[in-house]
N, C-alpha and C positions, 0 to 999 in steps of 0.2 A: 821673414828675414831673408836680404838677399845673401844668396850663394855667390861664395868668389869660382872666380873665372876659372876654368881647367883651361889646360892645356895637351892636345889628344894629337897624338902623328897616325898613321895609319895601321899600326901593331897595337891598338890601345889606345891606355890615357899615361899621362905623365910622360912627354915628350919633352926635350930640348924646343926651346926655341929657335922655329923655322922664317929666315928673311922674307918669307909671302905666307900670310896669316889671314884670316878673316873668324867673326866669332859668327858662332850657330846658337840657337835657342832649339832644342829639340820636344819636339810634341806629339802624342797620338791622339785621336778620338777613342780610344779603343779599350777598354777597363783592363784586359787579360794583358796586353803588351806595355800596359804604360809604367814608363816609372818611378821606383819607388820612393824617390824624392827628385823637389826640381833641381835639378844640376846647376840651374845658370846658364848664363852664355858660355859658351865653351871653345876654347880660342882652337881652331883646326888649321891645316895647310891648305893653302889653296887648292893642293893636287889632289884631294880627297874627291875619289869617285864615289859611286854607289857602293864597291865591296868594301871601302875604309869606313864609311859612315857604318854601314852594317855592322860590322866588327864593332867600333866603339859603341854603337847603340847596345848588342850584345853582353860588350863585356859592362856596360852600366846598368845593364839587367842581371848579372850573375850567369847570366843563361849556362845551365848544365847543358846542350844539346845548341847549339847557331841556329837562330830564326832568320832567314832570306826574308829581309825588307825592299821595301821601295820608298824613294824620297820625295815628298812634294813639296813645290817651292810656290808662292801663288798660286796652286791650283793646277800644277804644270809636275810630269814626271822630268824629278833631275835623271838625264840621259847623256851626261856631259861632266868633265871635272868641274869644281868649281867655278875654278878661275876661268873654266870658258863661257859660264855659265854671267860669270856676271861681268865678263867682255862685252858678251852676246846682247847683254842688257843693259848698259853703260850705268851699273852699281858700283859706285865703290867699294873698296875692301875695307872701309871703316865701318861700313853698315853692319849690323847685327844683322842674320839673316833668322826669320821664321821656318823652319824645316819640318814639318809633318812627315811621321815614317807609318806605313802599312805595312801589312805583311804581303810578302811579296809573290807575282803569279805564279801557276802552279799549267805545267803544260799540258796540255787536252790527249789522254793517251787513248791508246785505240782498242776498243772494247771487241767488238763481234762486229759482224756484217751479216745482211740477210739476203739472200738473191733471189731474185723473179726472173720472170724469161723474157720482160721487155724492158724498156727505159721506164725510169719511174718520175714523175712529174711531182709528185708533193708528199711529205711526211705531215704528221700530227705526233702529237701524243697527249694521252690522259693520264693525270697521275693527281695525288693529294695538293699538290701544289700548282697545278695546270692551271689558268682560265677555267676552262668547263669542268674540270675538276671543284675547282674554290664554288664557284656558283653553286657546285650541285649539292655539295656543304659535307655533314660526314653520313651521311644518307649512302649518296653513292661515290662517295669515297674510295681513290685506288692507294692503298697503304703501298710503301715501300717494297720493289718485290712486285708486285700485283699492277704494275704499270701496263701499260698498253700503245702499243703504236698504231697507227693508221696508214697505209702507202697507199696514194695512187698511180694506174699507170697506163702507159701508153696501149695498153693490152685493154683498154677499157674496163678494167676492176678494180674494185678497192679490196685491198687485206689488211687484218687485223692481227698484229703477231702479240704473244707472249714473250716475254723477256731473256725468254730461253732459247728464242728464234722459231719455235714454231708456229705455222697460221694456223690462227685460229678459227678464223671464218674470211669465206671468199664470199664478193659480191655475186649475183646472178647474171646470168650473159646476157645479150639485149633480145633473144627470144624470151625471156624470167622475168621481162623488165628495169635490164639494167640500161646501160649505155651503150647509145649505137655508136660510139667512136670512142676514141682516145681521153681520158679524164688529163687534166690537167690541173684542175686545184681542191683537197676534200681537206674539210675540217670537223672536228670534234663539237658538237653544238651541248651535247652533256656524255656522262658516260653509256647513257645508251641509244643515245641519236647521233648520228652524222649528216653530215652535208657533203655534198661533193658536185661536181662542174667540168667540161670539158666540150670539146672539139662539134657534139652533138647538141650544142646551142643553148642545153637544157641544164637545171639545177635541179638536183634530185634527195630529198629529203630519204634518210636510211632511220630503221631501227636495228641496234644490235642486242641484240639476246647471248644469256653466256649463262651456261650449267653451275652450278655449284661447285660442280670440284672444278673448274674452270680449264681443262679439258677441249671444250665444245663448245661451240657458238656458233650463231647463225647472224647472217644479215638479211633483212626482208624492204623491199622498198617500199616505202610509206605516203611521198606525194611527188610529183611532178610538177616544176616549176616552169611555163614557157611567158618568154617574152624578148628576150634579147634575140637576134638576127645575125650572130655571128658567134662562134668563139666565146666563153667565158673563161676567164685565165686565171680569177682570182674573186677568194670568198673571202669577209669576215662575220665576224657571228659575237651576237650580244644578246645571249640566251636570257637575262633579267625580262628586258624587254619582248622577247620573241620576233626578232627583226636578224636581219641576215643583210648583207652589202654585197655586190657582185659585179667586177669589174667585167668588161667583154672589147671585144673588138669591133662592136659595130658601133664605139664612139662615146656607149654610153654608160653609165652605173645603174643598176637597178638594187631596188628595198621593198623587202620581198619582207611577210610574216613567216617565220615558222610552225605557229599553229594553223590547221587543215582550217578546222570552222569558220576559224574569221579571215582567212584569206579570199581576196576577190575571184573572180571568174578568171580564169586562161582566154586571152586573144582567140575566138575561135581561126583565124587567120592563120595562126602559127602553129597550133595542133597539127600531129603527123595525120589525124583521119582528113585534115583539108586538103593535103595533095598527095594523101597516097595512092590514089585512081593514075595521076599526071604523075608520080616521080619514078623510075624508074631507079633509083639509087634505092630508094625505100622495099622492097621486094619482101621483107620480112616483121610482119606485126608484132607485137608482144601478145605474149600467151596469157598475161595478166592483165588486170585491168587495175590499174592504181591512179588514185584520184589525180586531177591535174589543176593547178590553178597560176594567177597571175602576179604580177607584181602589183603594190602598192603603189609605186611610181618608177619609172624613168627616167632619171636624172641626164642629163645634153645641156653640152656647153664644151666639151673637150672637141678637137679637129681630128684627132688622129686614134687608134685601139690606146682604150684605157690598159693599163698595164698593172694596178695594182690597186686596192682601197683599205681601209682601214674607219675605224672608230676612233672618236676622240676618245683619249684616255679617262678622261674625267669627265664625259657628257657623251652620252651617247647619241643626242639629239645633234649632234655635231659630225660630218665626214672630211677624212679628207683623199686623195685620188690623182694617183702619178699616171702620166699617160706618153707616148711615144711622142705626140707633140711639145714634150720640152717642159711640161706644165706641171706647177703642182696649186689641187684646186681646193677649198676649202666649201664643205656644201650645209647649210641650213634644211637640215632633214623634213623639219615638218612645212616648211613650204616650198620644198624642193628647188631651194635657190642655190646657185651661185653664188658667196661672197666673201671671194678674195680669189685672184689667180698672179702665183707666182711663174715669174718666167726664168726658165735658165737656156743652157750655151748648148743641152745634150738630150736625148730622150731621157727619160726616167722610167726604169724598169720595175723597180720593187720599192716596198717603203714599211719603217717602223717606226715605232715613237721610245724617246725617250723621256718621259710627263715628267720627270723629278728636274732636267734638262730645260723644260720646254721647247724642244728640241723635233723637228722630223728625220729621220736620218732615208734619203733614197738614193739606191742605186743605178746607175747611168750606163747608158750604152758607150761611154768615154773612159769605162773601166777605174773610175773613182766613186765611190760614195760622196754625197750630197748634205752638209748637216743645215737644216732650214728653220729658220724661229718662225711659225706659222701665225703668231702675233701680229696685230693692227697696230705695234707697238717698233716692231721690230727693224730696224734702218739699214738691215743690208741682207740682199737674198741669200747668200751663204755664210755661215758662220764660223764652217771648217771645211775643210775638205779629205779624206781619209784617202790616203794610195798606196798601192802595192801589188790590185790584181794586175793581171795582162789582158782581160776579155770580158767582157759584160757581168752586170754585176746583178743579176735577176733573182738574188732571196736573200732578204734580212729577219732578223730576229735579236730580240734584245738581252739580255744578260738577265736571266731572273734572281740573278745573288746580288747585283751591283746596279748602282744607278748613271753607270759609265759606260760600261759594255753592252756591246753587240756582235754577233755572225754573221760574216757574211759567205753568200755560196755567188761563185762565178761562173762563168764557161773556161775559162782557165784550167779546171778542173781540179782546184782547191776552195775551201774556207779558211775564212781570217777573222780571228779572233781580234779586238780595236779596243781601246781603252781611249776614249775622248782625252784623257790627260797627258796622255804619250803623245804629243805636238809637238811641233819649233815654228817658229817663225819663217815665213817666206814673203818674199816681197809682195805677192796676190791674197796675203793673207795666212791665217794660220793651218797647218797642215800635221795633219794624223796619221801618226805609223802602228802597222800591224804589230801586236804583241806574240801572235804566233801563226804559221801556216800548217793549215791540215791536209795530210795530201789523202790521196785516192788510197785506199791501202790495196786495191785493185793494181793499183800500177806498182807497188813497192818491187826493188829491185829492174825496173823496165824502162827508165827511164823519164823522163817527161815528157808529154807530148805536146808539138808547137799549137799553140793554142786551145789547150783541151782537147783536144780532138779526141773522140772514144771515151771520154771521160768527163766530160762536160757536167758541172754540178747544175741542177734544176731547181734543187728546194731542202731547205734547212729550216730548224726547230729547234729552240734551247729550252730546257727543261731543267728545274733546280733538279732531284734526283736520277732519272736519268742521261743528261747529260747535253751534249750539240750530236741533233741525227740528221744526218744528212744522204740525199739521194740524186739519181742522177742517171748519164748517158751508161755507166757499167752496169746498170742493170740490180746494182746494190744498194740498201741503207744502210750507213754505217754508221756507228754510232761511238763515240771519242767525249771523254769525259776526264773530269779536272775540275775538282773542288776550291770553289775560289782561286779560278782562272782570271776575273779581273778583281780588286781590292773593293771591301766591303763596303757597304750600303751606308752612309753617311750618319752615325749616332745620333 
C-alpha cells in the first residue's frame, strides 16, 4: 500500500510548507541501515544538502546515536544542495528523485611509521585477506594481528616487519646474494616466498622463513631471474599459475615462472659470469651460488620504459602494461601478442584495476589519474579523470572494502584516497575528486614542500586489515587506516 507523502525541512520531518520543494524516494542496498518501513516519496526543500538528508534519514531510523551517510543520486555522490544538483542537470522539481544513502567515509588516521636509512621504493603486505594471502588459503594464513609488511629499498634490501614495527628479517647484501643495486619493486608471491626487482636488471625469487614464536625470521635467496637489460620497476605475481609479469625499462615485459624446475635456461649473454672479466663496475661476486634462469618470454611492442603491469582480474592469460610512451597495452600471454593499444595525451606511470568497474585506473605524469575501459567494446579512451595531486602519480592500488575505491601515492608527497562516484561534470568529460589527502606524517607541523621534495611518495598498498601503507623519499612506511573509507561493496 502506498505511503502518503511527508513533508521533511532540514530539522526533521513534519515541516511547513516550503515555496521550492522537490519529492525524494530514499533507499539502501544495505540490511543493517535500511528502513523500517517505505516512507514514500517524501516532499524536501530544495536546499537540503547532505547534513539535511542525513538528519531526516536518521531521525526515520530512530537512530539513538547519528549515522554520517552519503547520498547517491544515478550513481553519483550528491556534493551539491539539491536545487543545484538538479540545475546542474536540467531535472525538474517535479520529478521524484531516487536517492540511495551509504554510510558515510571514515577518514584514514595515522597509525605508526617505520624508518629505514634510505628511500624506500615499494611496500607489500600479507595478511588473511591479501592476494597471496587468499591463495595461500587458511594453510598459511596471517590472522589479524599476525600481518606482515614487505619494504623495498633504495639501500638494496628488502625487510619484513611485524605489526609492532619490528624487522623481522633483512635481506642478504649482494656479496650473500642479494642485490647489487637499488630494488625498486617486491611483492609477496605466498607467505613464504617473495619476489623483488630493481636497478640491477635482475628479478630475484626470496624464501621467507619465521620461528614459531614469530620473533625471528630469515630471508634466503632461492632463484635468479635474468633477462631484461635495464631497470625493472615493476612486478605482478599470479601465484595459482606460477607466472610473475615484470615491467622494465628496456621497453619490454617479461613472464617469467616462479617454479625453479620448469623455468627455462638464463640468456648466458646476460649472466654476471659473461662480463665479469671486462666489467669493471662488477668487482664483487656473490659468495653464494643460487640457481639462475630465464624468462618464458618477452613481450616488445611499447617505444619507451614500461612503467607498470599488472594481470587481468578475471584471466590471468590476459596483461595489461602502462609505459612512459603514453600507452596503455593489452597483451595475449600465451602467444605473446599485442592486442589492443590505447593511446593517451601523457606518459602512464602506474596502473590498477577496478574488475567490478571494468575499469583500468593509471597514473600519469600530468599529475591526474586515468580511468580506461580496456574493452574491444569501449567508445572512448577515458572514462574519468581523477584530480587533485600536484606531481606524478606513480602508485595505485584499489580499495579492497569497495568496488569504487582506490590510493593513490604521488611525488607530491601525499596519498588520495578517490571514490569513482565523487564526480561533476566538466565539459572534457566527467571528473573525480579526492575524498581525502594523506600527508607525510614526517612533515606534520613543517610545512609542505613545493613539489614533494624530500617527501616524494614512491609506493602504496591497501589492505582490508591493515590499512593504506605507504612509503617513500622520507625514508618511512607509514601506515593510515579507516574502516570503510570508501562505501561498501555493492549487495
Amino acid at each position: 500500500m502506498a505511503m502518503e507523502t511527508i513533508i521533511a525541512d532540514a530539522n526533521g520531518i513534519a515541516a511547513s510548507t516550503s515555496p521550492s520543494q522537490v519529492r525524494v524516494q530514499l533507499s539502501t542496498r544495505y540490511p543493517d541501515i535500511s528502513l523500517p518501513e517505505n516512507p514514500g516519496p517524501i516532499l524536501v526543500n530544495t536546499n537540503f544538502r547532505r547534513y539535511a538528508l542525513s538528519t531526516l534519514v536518521n531521525t526515520l531510523l530512530q537512530s539513538e546515536r547519528p549515522i554520517p551517510f552519503d547520498f547517491l543520486i544515478n550513481g553519483t555522490f550528491l556534493r551539491t544542495s539539491l536545487d543545484e544538483y538538479l540545475t546542474a542537470n536540467g531535472i525538474s522539481a517535479e520529478t521524484t528523485l531516487a536517492i540511495e544513502f551509504v554510510r558515510a567515509t571514515i577518514p584514514p588516521l595515522y597509525l605508526a611509521s617505520f624508518e629505514h636509512d634510505d628511500w624506500i621504493s615499494s611496500v607489500d603486505v600479507i595478511s588473511e585477506s591479501s592476494p597471496a594471502g587468499k591463495w595461500a588459503g587458511s594453510a598459511g594464513a596471517r590472522r589479524l594481528g599476525q600481518e606482515r609488511m614487505l619494504s623495498g629499498s633504495y639501500d638494496g634490501l628488502l625487510r619484513i616487519w611485524s605489526m609492532s614495527s619490528e624487522v623481522l628479517a633483512t635481506s642478504p647484501s649482494a656479496g650473500s646474494g642479494g642485490h647489487t643495486s637499488s630494488i625498486k619493486t617486491a611483492k609477496y608471491i605466498s607467505p613464504s616466498h617473495v619476489a623483488s626487482a630493481g636497478l640491477d636488471r635482475t628479478i630475484r625469487l626470496w624464501k621467507y622463513s619465521e620461528d614459531p614464536d614469530g620473533f625471528t625470521a630469515s630471508i634466503s635467496p632461492q632463484v635468479e631471474l635474468y633477462g631484461h637489460k635495464a631497470s625493472v620497476d615493476s612486478l605482478a605475481v599470479h601465484q595459482p599459475s606460477s607466472r610473475l609479469l615484470s615491467a622494465s625499462a628496456d621497453h619490454s615485459l617479461g613472464l617469467w615462472l616462479t617454479k625453479r624446475s620448469d623455468a627455462p635456461a638464463a640468456p648466458t649473454s646476460l649472466l654476471p659470469s659473461a662480463n665479469s672479466r671486462s666489467s669493471k663496475r662488477r668487482k664483487l661476486g656473490p659468495s653464494t651460488s643460487t640457481p639462475q634462469r630465464g624468462p618464458l618470454s618477452l613481450l616488445r611492442s611499447h617505444t619507451a620504459p614500461v612503467s607498470d603491469t599488472i594481470f587481468a582480474p578475471n584471466d590471468h592469460t590476459v596483461a595489461y602494461s602502462t609505459s612512459w610512451d603514453h600507452s596503455l597495452k593489452t597483451w595475449d600471454l600465451p602467444t605473446s601478442t599485442c592486442v589492443d593499444t590505447r593511446s593517451t595525451s601523457h606518459s602512464l606511470l602506474s596502473l590498477t584495476a577496478l574488475p567490478s568497474l571494468n575499469l583500468l585506473a593509471a597514473g600519469t605524469s600530468a599529475r591526474h589519474i586515468t580511468l580506461i575501459d580496456p574493452r574491444a567494446s569501449a567508445t572512448t579512451i577515458s572514462a574519468m579523470t581523477l584530480r587533485g595531486h600536484t606531481n606524478a602519480v606513480v602508485s595505485l592500488a584499489a580499495d579492497p572494502d569497495s568496488n569504487y575505491g582506490l590510493v593513490s601515492g604521488s611525488h607530491d608527497g601525499t596519498c588520495r584516497v578517490w571514490d569513482v562516484r565523487s564526480s561533476r561534470s566538466e565539459k572534457d568529460g566527467r571528473v573525480g575528486e579526492s575524498l581525502y589527502v594523506v600527508e607525510r606524517e614526517s612533515m606534520k607541523g613543517k610545512g609542505r614542500k613545493i613539489g614533494g621534495e624530500g617527501v616524494k611518495v614512491f609506493g602504496v598498498a591497501w589492505d582490508k586489515g591493515v590499512g593504506i601503507v605507504s612509503a617513500g623519499e622520507d625514508k618511512r612506511v607509514q601506515v593510515n587506516r579507516g574502516k570503510g573509507m570508501v562505501a561498501e561493496k555493492s549487495a
